[in-house]
N, C-alpha and C positions, 0 to 999 in steps of 0.2 A: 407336498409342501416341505418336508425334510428336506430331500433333495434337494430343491430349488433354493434352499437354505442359506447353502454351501457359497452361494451367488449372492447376499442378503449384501445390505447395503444401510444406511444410519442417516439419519439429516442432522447435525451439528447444529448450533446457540444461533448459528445467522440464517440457518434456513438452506443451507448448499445440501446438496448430497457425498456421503463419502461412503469411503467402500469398510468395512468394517473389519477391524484386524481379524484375521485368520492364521492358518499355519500355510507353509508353502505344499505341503503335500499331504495326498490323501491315501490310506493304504488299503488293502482288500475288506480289511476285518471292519474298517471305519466307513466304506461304500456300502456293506451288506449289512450291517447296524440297522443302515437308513432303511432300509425295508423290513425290518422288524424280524430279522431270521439271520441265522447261524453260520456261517462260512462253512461246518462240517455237516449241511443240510445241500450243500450245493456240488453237484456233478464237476467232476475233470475240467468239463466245454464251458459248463457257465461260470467256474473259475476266474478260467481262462478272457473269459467275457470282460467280467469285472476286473481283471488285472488290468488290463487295455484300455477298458472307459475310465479310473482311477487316472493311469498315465495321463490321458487325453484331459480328463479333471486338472491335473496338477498343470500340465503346458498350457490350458485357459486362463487360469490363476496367474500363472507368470505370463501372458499375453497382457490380461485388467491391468496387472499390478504396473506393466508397461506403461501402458496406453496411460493410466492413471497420472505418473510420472511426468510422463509427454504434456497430458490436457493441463496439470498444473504449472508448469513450466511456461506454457502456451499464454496461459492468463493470466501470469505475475508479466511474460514480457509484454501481454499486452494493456498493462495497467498501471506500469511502471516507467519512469523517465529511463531511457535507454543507457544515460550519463552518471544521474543522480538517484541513488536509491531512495527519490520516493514517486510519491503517487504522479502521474503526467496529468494535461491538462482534463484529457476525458472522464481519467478515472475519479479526480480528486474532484469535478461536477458532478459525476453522479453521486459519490459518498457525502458532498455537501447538501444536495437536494433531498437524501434518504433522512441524513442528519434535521435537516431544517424541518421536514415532517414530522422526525419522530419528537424535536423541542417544542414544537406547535398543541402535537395530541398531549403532552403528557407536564407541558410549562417549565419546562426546563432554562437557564439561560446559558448559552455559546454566544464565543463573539469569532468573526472571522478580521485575520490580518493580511494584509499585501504589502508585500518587500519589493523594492525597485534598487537594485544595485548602483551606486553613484562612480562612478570612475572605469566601468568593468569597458565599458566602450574605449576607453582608453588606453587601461590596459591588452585588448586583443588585437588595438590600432598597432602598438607600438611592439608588445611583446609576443601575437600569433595569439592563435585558437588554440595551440597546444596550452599556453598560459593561462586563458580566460577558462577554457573548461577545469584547470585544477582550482583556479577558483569557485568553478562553480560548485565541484565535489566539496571544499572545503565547505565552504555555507551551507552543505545539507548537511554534513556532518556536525554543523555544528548545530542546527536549527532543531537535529532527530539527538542531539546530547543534551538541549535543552528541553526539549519536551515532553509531553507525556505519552504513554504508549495509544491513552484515550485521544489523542487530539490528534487532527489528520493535516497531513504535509501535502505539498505537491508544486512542482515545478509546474507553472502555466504557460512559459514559453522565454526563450531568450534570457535575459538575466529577472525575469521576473519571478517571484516564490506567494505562498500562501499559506496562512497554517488557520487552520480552525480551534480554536480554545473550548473546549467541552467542561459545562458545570461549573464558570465563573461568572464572577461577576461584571458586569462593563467596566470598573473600577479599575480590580485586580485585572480584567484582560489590559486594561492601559500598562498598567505597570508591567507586566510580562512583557508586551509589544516592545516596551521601551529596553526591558533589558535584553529581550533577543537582539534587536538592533545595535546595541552596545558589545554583544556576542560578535554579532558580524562584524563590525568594527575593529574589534582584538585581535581578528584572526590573520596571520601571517602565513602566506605564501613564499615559501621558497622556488623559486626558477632560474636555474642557469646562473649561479650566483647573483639573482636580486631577489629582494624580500619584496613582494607583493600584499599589498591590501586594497578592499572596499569599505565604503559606509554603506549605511543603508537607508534610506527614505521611505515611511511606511504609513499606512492608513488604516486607520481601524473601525467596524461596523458592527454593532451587535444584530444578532439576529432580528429581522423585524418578520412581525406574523404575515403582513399583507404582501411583500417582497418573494419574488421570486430568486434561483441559484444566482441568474446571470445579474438579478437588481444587485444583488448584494456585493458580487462581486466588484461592479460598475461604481456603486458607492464608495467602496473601500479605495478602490484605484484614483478616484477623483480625490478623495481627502488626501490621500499617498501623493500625489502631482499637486496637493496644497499647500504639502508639507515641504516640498522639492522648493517648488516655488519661494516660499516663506524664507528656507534655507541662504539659496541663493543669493534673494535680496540683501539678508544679512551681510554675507560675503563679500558683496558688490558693495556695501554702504559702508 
């Protein structure tokens, strides 16, 4: 079990496995430890032995510690908007379905929001996709400067956004909603000498116990297209 030790591994606060810091190399004195006996108890050949299986130790080590690299790597690009540094549509469903369990067992309240970009259709008409997607980096940068590290972001597709609000109240999640939205609004694009911007039209849903990831979702979108609406006629009147 010693030995096998040297391979040991940790499970972290969420439940993942990680591999448990170690040193990068292992030397004779520190192989023969493991078996309970003395490097000046061991012959010339078995030395020799142990010199070789240490090497072979240490190039496994730096093999994990690869591989480890690579598998995290693997599953931030697969979890993440390829654009916008946050969560994509898949992954910010499954963190809101774990989320909405774990507020159910333990009564917690989160409210979820959905952002609909107003004008961003017009800007990529007239100014390209080179334009619309620095907008769209801007708005996450602005949505991850406004929030907290507890609340979960994610691009759902197209100029559409979501953030989940953890341990407010329906109240205070309005009043956030409203100032994120005023966030988006402020932010300025530069492109090709012109200053670009968006509003933002949003929906807000506090968690409901009987609702599922996609009700909740569907809810927030409907009020966000009430609010659009609502907007518009304004404008028009």
């Amino acid at each position: 079990m010693k030995f096998l030790s040297i391979f040991s591994a940790r499970r972290d606060a969420s439940g993942k496995t990680r591999i448990a810091p170690v040193t990068n190399k292992i030397n004779v004195e520190e192989a023969v430890r493991l078996f309970g006996v003395s490097s000046d108890e061991l012959t010339p050949a078995v030395r020799a032995a142990f010199a070789a299986m240490t090497g072979e130790i240490t190039e496994l080590r730096a093999q994990r510690d690869a591989l480890k690299l690579a598998l995290d790597s693997a599953e931030s690009m697969a979890d993440h908007d390829p654009l916008v540094p946050v969560y994509n549509r898949r992954a910010f469903m499954r963190e809101l379905s774990r989320l909405m369990s774990f507020a159910r067992r333990y009564g917690l309240e989160a409210s979820l929001i959905f952002f609909d970009l107003d004008g961003f259709k017009a800007i990529n008409d007239t100014h390209g996709h080179a334009a619309g997607d620095k907008i769209l980096c801007a708005v996450g940068d602005k949505l991850m400067d406004h929030t907290r590290e507890s609340d979960i972001l994610g691009r759902l597709g197209g100029d559409e956004f979501a953030v989940v609000l953890t341990s407010v109240s329906p109240e205070i999640a309005r009043q956030k909603a409203a100032q994120l939205a005023s966030a988006i609004s402020e932010t300025i694009v530069e492109f090709e000498g012109k200053s670009l911007s968006v509003e933002a039209s949003y929906g807000l849903t506090p968690f409901l116990s009987e609702a599922s990831a996609e009700r909740l979702v569907a809810l927030a979108d409907e009020a966000m297209y009430a609010q659009k609406t609502r907007r518009k006629s304004n404008r028009a009147s």
